[in-house]
C-alpha positions in Angstrom: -14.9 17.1 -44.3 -12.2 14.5 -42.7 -11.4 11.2 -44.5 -12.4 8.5 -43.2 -9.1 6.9 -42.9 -7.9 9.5 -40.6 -11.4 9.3 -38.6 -11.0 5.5 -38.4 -7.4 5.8 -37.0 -8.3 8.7 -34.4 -11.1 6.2 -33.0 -9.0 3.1 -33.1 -6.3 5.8 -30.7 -9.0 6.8 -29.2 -10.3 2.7 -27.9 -6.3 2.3 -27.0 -6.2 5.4 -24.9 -9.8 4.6 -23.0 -8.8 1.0 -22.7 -5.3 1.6 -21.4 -6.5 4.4 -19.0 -9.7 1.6 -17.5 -6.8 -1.2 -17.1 -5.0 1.3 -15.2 -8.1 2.6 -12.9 -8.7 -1.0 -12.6 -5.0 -1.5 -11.1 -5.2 1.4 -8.9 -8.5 0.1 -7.2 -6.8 -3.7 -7.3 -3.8 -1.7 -5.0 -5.5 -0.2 -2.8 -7.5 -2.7 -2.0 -4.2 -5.1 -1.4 -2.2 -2.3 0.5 -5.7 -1.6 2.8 -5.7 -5.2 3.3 -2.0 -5.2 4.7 -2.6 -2.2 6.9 -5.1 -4.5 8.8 -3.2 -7.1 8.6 -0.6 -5.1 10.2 -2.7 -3.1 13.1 -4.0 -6.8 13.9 -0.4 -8.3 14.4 0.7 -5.1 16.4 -2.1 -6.0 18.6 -1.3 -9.7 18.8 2.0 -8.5 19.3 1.4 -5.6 22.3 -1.0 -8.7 24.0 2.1 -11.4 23.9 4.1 -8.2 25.0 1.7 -7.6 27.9 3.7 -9.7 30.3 6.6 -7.5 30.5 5.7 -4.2 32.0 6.7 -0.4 31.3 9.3 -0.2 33.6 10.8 -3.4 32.2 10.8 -2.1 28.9 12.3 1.4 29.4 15.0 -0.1 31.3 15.8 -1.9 28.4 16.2 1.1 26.4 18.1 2.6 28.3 20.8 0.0 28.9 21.0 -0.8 25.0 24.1 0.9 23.6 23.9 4.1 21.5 24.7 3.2 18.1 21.5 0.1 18.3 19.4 3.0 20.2 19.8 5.3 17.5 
């Protein structure tokens, strides 16, 4: 049979452990929401961007490229 004293300290590890590992899930899920927030946040600024970009057409653009020097190409 186990003292209680030892039983009582086990459980009180055992709370810490449980609560520490929820506060963590809870952080994870808080994250991911925040970064899947960001990554539409970003696709709908690319798409801002490609429709103020719109005026300049493909030809434009790849001559640009091309006449930009090396070391900024790279």
């Amino acid at each position: 049979m186990r003292r209680p004293e030892i039983q009582g300290v086990k459980q009180k590890v055992s709370d810490t452990v449980w609560e520490t590992f929820d506060g963590l899930f809870k952080t994870l899920h808080r994250q991911g929401r925040r970064v899947e927030e960001l990554e539409r946040r970003v696709v709908e600024l690319e798409r801002r961007l490609q429709e103020r970009a719109g005026f300049v057409t493909q030809p434009e653009a790849a001559e640009r490229v091309t006449q930009m020097p090396t070391e900024k190409a790279a």
